[in-house]
TORPABA-701915 format. One record per residue (C-alpha): residue number from 1; x, y, z. Coordinates in steps of 0.5 Angstrom, whole numbers. Example, Ala and Ser with C-alpha at 12.3 -4.5 7.8 and 13.67 -1.06 7.14 Angstrom:
# TORPABA-701915
k = 1; px = 25; py = -9; pz = 16
k = 2; px = 27; py = -2; pz = 14
END
This chain:
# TORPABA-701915
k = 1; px = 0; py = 0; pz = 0
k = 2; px = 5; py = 5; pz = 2
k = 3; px = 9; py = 3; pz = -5
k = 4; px = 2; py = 5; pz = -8
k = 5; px = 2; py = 11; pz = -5
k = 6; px = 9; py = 13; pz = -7
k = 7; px = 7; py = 12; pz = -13
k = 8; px = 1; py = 16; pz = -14
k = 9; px = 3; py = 22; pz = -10
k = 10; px = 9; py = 22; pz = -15
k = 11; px = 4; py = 22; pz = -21
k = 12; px = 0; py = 26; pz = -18
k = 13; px = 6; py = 31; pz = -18
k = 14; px = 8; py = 30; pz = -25
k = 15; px = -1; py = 31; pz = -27
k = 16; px = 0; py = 38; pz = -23
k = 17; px = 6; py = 41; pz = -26
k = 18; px = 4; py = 45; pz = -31
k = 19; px = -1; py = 48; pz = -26
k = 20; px = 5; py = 49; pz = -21
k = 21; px = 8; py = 52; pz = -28
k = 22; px = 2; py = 56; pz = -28
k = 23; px = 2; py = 59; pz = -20
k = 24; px = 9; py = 60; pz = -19
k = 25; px = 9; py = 65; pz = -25
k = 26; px = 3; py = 69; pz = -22
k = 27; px = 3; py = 68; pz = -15
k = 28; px = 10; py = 65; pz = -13
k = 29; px = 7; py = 59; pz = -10
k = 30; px = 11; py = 52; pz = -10
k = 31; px = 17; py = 54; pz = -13
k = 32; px = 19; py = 59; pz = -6
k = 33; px = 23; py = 54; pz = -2
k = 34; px = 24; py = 48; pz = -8
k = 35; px = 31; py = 46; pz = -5
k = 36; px = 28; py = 45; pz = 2
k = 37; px = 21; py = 41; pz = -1
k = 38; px = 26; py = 36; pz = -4
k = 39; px = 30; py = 35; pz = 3
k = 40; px = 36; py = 40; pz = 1
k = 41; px = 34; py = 44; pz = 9
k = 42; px = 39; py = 49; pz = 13
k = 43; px = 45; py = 43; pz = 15
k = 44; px = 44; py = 44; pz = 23
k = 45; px = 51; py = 46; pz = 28
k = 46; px = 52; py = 45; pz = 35
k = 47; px = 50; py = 37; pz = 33
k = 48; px = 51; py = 35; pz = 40
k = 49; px = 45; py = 38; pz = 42
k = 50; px = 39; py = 34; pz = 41
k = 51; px = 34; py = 37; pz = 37
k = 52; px = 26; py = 38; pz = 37
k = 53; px = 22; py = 38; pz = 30
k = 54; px = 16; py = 42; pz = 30
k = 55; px = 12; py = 42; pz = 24
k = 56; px = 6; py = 47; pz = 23
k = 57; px = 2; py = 47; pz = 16
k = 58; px = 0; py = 54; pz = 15
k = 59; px = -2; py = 61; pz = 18
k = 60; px = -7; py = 59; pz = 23
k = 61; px = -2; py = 53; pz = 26
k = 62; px = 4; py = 57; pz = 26
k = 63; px = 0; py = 62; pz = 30
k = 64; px = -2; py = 57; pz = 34
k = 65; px = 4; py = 54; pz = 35
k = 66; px = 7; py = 61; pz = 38
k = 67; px = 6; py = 59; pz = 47
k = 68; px = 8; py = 52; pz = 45
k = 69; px = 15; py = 54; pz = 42
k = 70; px = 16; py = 59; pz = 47
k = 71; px = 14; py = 54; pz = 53
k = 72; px = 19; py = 49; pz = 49
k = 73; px = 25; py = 53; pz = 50
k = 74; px = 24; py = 55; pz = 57
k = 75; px = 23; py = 47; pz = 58
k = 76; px = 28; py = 45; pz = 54
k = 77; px = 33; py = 50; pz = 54
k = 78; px = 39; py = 45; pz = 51
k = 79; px = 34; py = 43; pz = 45
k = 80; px = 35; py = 47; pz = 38
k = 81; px = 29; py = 47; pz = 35
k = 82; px = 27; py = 47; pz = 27
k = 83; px = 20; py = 49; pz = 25
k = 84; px = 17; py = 47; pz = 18
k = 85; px = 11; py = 50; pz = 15
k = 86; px = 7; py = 47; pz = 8
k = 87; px = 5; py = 54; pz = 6
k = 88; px = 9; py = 61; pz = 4
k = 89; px = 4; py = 65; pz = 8
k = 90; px = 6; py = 61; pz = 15
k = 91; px = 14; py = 60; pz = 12
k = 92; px = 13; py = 68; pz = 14
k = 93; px = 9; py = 67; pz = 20
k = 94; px = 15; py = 63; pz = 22
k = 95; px = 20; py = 67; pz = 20
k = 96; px = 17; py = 73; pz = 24
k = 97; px = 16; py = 69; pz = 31
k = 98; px = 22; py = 64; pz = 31
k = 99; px = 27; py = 66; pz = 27
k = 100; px = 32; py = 68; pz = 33
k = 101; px = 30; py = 62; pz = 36
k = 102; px = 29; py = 56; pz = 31
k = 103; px = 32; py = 54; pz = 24
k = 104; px = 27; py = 55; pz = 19
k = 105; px = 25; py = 50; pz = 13
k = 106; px = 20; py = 48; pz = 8
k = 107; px = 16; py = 42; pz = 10
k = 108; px = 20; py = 36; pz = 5
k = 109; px = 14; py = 33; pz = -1
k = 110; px = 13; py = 26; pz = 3
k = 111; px = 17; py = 21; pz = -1
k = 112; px = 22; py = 16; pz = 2
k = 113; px = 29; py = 19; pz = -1
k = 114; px = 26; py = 27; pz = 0
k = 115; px = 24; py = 24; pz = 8
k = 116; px = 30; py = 20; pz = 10
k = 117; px = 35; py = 26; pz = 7
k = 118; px = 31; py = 31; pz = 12
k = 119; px = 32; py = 26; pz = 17
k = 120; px = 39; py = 26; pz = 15
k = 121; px = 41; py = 32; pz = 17
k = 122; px = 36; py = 34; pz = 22
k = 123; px = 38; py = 27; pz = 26
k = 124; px = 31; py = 30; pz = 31
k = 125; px = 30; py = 28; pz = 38
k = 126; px = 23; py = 29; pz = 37
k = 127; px = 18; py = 30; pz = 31
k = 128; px = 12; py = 34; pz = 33
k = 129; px = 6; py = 35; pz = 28
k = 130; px = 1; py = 41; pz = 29
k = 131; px = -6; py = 39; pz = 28
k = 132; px = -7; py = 33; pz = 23
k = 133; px = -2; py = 33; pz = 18
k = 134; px = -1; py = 25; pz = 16
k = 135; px = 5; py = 24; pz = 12
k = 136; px = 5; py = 16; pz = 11
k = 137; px = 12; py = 16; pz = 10
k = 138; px = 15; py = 21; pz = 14
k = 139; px = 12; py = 17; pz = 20
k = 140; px = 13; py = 10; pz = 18
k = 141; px = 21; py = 12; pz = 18
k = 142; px = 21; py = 16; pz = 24
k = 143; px = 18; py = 10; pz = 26
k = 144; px = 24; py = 5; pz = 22
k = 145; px = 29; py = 10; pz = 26
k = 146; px = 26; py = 10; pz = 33
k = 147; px = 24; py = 17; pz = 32
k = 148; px = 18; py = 18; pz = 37
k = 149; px = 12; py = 22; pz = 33
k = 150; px = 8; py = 26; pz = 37
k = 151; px = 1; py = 30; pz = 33
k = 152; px = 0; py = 36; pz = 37
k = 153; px = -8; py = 39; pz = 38
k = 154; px = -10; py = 34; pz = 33
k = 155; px = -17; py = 34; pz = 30
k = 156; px = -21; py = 30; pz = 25
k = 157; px = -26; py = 33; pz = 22
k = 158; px = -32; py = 30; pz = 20
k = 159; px = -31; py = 31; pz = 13
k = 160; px = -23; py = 28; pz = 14
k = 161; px = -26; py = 21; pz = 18
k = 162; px = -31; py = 20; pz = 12
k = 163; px = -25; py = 20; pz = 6
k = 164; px = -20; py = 17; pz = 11
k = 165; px = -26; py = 11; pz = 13
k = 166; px = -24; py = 9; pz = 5
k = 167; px = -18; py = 6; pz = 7
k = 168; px = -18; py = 5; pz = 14
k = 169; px = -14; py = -1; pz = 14
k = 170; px = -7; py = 3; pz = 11
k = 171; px = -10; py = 9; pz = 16
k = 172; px = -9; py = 3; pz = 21
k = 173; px = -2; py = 1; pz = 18
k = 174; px = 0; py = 10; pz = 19
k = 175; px = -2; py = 12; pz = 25
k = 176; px = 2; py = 5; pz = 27
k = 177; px = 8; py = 11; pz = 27
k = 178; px = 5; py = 15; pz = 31
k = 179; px = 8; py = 15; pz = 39
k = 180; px = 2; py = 19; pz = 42
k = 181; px = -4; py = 23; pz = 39
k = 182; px = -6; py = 29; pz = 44
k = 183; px = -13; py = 32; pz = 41
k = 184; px = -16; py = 37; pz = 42
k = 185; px = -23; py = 34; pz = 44
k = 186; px = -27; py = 28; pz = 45
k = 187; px = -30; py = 27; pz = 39
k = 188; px = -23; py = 28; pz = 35
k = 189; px = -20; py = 23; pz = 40
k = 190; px = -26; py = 17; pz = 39
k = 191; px = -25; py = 19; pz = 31
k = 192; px = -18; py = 19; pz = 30
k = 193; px = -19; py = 11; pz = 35
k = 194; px = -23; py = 9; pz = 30
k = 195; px = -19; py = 11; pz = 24
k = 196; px = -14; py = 6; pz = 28
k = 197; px = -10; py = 10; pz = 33
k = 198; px = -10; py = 6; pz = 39
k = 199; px = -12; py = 8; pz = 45
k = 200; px = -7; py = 7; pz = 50
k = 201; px = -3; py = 13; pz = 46
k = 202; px = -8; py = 17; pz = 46
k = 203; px = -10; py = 23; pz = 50
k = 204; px = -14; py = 29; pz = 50
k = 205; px = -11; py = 35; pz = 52
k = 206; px = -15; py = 41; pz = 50
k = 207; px = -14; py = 47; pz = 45
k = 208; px = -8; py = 51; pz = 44
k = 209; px = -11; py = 55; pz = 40
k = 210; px = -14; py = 58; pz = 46
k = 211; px = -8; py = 60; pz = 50
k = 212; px = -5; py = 63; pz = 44
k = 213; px = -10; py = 67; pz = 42
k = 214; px = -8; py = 73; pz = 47
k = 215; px = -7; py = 81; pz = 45
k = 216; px = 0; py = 81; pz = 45
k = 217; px = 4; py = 88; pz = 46
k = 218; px = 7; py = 89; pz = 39
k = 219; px = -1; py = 87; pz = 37
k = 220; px = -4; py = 92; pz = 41
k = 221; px = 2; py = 98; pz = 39
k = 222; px = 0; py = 95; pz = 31
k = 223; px = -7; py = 97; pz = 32
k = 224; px = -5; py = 103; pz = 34
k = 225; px = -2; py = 105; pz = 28
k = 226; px = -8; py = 103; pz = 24
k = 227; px = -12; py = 107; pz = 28
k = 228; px = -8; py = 113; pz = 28
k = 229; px = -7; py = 112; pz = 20
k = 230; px = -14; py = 111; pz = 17
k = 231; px = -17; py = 114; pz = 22
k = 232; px = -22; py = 110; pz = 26
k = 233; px = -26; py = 114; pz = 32
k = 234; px = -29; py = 112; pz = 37
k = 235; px = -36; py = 114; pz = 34
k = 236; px = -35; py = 110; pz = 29
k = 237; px = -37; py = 103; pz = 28
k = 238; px = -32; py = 98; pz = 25
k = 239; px = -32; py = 90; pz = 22
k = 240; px = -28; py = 86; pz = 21
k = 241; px = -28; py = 81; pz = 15
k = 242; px = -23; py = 76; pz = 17
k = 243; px = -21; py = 70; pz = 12
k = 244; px = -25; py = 71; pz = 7
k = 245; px = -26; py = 67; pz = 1
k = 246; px = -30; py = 67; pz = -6
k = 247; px = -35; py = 69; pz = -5
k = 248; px = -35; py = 72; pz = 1
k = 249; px = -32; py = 78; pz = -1
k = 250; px = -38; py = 80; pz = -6
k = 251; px = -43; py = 78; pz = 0
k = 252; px = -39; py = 82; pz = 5
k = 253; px = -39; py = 88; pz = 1
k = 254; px = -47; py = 87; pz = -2
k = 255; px = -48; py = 87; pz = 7
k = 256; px = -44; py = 93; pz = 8
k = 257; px = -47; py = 97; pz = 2
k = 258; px = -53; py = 99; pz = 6
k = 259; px = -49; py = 101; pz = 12
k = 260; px = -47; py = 108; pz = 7
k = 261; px = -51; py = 113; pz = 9
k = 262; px = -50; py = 120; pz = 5
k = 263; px = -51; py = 124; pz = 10
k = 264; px = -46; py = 120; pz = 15
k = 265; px = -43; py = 116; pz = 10
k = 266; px = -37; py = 114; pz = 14
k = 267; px = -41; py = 112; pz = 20
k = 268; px = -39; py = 105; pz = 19
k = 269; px = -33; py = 102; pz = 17
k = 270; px = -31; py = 96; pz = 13
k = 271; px = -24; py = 91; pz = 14
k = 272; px = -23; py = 86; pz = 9
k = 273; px = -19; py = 81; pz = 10
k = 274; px = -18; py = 75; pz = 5
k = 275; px = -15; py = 68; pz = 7
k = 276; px = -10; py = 67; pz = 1
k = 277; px = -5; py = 73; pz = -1
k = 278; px = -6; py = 71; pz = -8
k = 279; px = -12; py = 73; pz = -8
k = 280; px = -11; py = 81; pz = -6
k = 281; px = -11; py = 83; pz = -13
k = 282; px = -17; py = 80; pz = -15
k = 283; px = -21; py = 83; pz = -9
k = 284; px = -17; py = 90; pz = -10
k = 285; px = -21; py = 89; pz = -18
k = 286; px = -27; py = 88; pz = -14
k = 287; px = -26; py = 94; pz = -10
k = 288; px = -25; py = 98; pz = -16
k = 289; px = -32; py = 96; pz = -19
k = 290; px = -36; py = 97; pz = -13
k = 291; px = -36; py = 105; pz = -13
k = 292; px = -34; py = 105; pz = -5
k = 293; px = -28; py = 108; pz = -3
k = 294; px = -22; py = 103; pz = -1
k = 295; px = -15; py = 104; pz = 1
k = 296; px = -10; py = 98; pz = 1
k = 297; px = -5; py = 97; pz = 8
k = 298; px = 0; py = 96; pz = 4
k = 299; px = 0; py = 102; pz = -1
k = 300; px = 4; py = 108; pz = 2
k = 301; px = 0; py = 113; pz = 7
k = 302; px = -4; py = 117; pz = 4
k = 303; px = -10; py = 123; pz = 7
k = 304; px = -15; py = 118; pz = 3
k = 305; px = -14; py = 113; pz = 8
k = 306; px = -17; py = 117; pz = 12
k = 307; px = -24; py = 117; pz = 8
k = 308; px = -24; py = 110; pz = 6
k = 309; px = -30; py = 107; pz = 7
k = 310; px = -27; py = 101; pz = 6
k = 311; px = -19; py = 99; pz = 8
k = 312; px = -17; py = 92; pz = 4
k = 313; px = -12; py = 88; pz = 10
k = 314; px = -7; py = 86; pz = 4
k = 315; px = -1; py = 82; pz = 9
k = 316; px = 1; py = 78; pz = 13
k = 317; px = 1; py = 76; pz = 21
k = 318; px = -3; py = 83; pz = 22
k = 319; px = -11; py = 81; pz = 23
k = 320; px = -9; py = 79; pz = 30
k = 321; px = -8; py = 87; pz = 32
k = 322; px = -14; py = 89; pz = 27
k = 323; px = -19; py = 85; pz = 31
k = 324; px = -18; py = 90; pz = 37
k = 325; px = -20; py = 95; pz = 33
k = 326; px = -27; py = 91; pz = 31
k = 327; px = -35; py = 92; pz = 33
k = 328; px = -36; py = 86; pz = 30
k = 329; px = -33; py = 81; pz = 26
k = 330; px = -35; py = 76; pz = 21
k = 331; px = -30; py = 70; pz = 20
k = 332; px = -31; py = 68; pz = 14
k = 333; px = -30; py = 60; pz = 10
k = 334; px = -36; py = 59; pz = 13
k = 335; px = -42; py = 62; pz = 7
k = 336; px = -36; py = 59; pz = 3
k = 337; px = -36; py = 52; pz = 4
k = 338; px = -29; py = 51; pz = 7
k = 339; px = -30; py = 49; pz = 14
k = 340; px = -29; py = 56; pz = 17
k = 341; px = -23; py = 59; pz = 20
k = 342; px = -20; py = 61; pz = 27
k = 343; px = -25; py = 65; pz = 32
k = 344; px = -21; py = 65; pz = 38
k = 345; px = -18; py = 70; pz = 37
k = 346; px = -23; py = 76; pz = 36
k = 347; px = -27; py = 72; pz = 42
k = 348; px = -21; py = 72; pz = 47
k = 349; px = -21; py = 80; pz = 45
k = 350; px = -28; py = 81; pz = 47
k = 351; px = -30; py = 82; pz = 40
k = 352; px = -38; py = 81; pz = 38
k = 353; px = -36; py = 75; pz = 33
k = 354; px = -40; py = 72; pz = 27
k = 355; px = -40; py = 66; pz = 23
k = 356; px = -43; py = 62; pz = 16
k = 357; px = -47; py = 55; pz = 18
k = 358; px = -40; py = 51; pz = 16
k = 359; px = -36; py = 51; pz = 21
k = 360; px = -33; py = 44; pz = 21
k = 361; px = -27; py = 45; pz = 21
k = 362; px = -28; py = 48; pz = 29
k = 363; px = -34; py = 45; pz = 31
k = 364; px = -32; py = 44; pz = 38
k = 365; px = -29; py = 51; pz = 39
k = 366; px = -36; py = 54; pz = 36
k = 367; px = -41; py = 49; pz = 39
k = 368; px = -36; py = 51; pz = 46
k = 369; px = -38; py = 59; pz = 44
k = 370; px = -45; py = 57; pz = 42
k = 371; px = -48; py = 53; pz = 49
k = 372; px = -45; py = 60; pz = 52
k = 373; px = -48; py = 64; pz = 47
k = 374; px = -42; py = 67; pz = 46
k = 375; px = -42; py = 67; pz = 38
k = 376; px = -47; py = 69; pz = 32
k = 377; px = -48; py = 64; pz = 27
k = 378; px = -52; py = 65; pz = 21
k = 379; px = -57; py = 61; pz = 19
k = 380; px = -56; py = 57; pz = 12
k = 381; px = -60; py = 60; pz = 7
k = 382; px = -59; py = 60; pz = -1
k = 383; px = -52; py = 63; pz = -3
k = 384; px = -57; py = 69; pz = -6
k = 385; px = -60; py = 71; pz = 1
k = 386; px = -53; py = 71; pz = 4
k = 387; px = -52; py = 79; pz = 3
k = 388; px = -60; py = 80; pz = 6
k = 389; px = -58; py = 75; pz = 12
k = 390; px = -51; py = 78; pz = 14
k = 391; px = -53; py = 85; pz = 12
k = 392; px = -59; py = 84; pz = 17
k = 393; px = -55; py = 80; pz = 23
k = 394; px = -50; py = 86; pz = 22
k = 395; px = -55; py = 91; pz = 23
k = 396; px = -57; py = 89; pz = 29
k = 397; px = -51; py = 87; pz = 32
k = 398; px = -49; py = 94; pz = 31
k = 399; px = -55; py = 98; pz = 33
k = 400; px = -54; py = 94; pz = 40
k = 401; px = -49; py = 96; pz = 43
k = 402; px = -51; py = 92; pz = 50
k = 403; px = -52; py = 86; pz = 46
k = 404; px = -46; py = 87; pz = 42
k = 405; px = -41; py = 88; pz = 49
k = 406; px = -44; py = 82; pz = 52
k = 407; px = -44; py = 77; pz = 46
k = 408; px = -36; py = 79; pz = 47
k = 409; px = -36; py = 78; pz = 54
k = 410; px = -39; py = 72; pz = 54
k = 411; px = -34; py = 70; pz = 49
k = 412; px = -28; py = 73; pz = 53
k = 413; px = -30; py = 69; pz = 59
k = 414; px = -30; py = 62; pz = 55
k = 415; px = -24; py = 64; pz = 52
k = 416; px = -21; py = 64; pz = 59
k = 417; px = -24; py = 58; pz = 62
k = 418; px = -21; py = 53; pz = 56
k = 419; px = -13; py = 55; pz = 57
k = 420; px = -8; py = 51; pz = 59
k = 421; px = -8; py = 45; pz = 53
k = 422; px = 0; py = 48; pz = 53
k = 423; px = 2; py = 46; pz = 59
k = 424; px = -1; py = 39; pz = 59
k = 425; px = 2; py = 39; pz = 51
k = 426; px = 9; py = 40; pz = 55
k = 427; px = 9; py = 35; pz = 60
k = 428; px = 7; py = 30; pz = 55
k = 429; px = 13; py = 32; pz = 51
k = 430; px = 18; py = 31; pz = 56
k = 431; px = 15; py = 25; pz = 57
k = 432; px = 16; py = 22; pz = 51
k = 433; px = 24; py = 26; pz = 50
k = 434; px = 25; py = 21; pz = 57
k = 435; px = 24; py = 16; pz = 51
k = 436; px = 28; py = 17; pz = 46
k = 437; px = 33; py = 12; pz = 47
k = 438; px = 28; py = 6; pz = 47
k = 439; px = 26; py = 2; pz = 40
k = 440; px = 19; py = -1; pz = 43
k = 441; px = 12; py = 2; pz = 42
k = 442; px = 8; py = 4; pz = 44
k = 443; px = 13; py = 9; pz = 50
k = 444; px = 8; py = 11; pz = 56
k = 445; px = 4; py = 15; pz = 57
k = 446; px = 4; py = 21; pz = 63
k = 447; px = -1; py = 19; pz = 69
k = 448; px = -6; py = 24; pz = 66
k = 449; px = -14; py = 21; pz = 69
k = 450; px = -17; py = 27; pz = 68
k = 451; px = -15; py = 28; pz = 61
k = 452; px = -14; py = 21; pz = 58
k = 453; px = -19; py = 18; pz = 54
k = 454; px = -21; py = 11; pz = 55
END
């Protein structure tokens, strides 16, 4: 099966090439970093010091990643630390957070000589995967080298469970590999078991995401800044559109289209901030054909910002910071059928926040949000009638302040009681570095019965 796999991976490959081809020329995507995705990574000094590999996918995991990172090198101050990232957008991410502290590296495409060249020259303690990022042969060789793996904030979707039921005797054999799995929720446990993992190296720790998703000082400074150059006042109404995809640009501004009042005509305001950088000038065309004012944080400062009914957040690693300039903020992938994104961070600052009926991808975050009424999600109606809906959501919210404010407190205080996933993660993971000499499986686990799942 994983020589099936290798092979159709490969041609897989090859099928995409021109589409490749394509992305790289317009929007620089894959070819950035090709040494390292065919396993030519930084060599690594200091060989005598053992080495933890931490692998994110993208921006979201990275940002995540940053309380885990920073509690890694207080545990562990005589391990180096190399941080891998699928994406372009989270390689930048990691640069901006990790670079004093980490070797930083784009994850290797997973075929056995690509995997084994990496592992030859990081030669890692520890490998420790972000969310559930399942690269059959990356695991089977750490297994083979008595490297321990360990899935960090693991989920399963529902989507996910359902394609990898397909083949679950080779998810079976995959999972095999992995030391330990510490998931983010019971029911991401019970379906990663189900998928094979056995029960014995699995554990429920809770949602990193919660610790993370704090305003730090240089975020606050940053909306500051923001504030200062488009000139955002205190009587002004701010959303957010956050992570948005095709075609919630289009329905964000239909829905904010009628908060443009003539008589006061910046009374409200409007952020968008689109998931993929690649999309940035699609969306500026957009804005250009809508007749509204708009200004771009990345063009130089000028007074017309300061007039703009709409600002397009084109960079990276700033939303955080733009999120406490918000009244409300709508987060999007979720009218789009992507399975939402991050909501923790504009929930944790207070922010009234608002989602699309497709969140599977967070449902333990939003269902924790939605039974403490700390979240407003939006009914699913025809793609159509999606502008009315959020346009008329979005009214209400902001013609409530008192509801508005207490949604966000509600929000905050969920927030609050679901932080400490970090420290357990940690303490598993030193665990499974006292281990790193043995060659038996499964190594064993913490005495953890209030977290363990049975």
């Amino acid at each position: 099966m994983y020589l099936i796999y290798s092979l159709l991976l490969t041609l897989g490959l090859v099928i995409l090439l021109p589409r490749f081809a394509v992305d790289a020329v317009r929007a620089g995507k894959y070819v950035t970093g090709l040494r390292e995705r065919l396993g030519r990574v930084p060599g690594q000094h200091d060989r005598d010091r053992p080495l933890i590999w931490l692998h994110c996918v993208s921006v979201g995991e990275t940002e995540a990643a940053k309380p885990l990172v920073k509690a890694l090198r207080e545990r562990f101050p005589l391990h180096r630390l190399a941080v891998s990232t699928t994406t372009v957008t989270g390689q930048q991410i990691a640069k901006r957070a990790f670079q004093d502290t980490a070797t930083i590296f784009y994850f290797p495409l997973d075929l056995n000589w690509i995997v084994r060249r990496v592992l030859g020259t990081l030669r890692p303690s520890a490998v420790l995967i972000m969310e559930t990022e399942l690269w059959p042969n990356l695991l089977r060789e750490c297994h083979r080298q008595s490297i321990p793996v360990a899935l960090l904030n693991g989920r399963i979707s529902q989507n996910s469970f359902r394609r990898y039921r397909w083949i679950h005797s080779f998810m079976r054999r995959v999972l095999s590999n992995i030391s330990v799995a510490i998931m983010q929720s019971q029911a991401d446990a019970e379906r990663i078991r189900v998928l094979g993992m056995p029960a014995d190296r699995l554990l429920t720790h809770g949602n990193i995401k919660f610790d993370g998703a704090e305003l730090s000082e240089a975020d606050a400074s940053l909306a500051e800044s923001f504030r200062d150059r488009f000139a955002f006042s205190l009587d002004q109404k701010i959303i957010v559109a956050a992570s948005t995809h095709d075609p919630e640009e289009t329905i964000v501004i239909e829905a904010f289209r009628g908060f443009i009042d003539s008589k006061n005509a910046n009374s409200v305001r409007l952020i968008i901030a689109p998931r993929h950088p690649e999309r940035f000038e699609e969306i500026a065309k957009q804005l250009d054909a809508s007749g509204l004012k708009w200004s771009r944080r990345s063009a130089l400062a000028s007074d017309a910002d300061r007039l703009a009914n709409i600002v397009l957040l084109d960079s990276i690693g700033e939303l955080r910071a733009v999120y406490a300039l918000a009244d409300v903020a709508f987060v999007g992938g979720s009218i789009a059928q992507r399975g939402g994104h991050n909501v923790l961070e504009p929930a944790s600052q207070g922010v009234c926040t608002v989602t699309g009926p497709h969140m599977n991808n967070f449902t333990a975050i939003t269902n924790a949000l939605l039974e403490e009424d700390a979240i407003v999600q939006l009914p699913e109606v025809p793609i159509e009638e999606a502008a009315r809906v959020l346009s008329s959501t979005l009214r209400d919210l902001l013609e409530s302040r008192a509801r508005r404010q207490q949604i966000g407190a509600r929000a905050r205080a969920v927030c609050d009681r679901n932080r400490g996933a970090t420290e357990k993660t940690v303490q598993t993971i030193s665990h499974l570095l006292q281990h790193t000499d043995s060659v038996e499986q499964p190594i064993p686990l913490p005495a953890l019965p209030a977290t363990a799942t049975k």
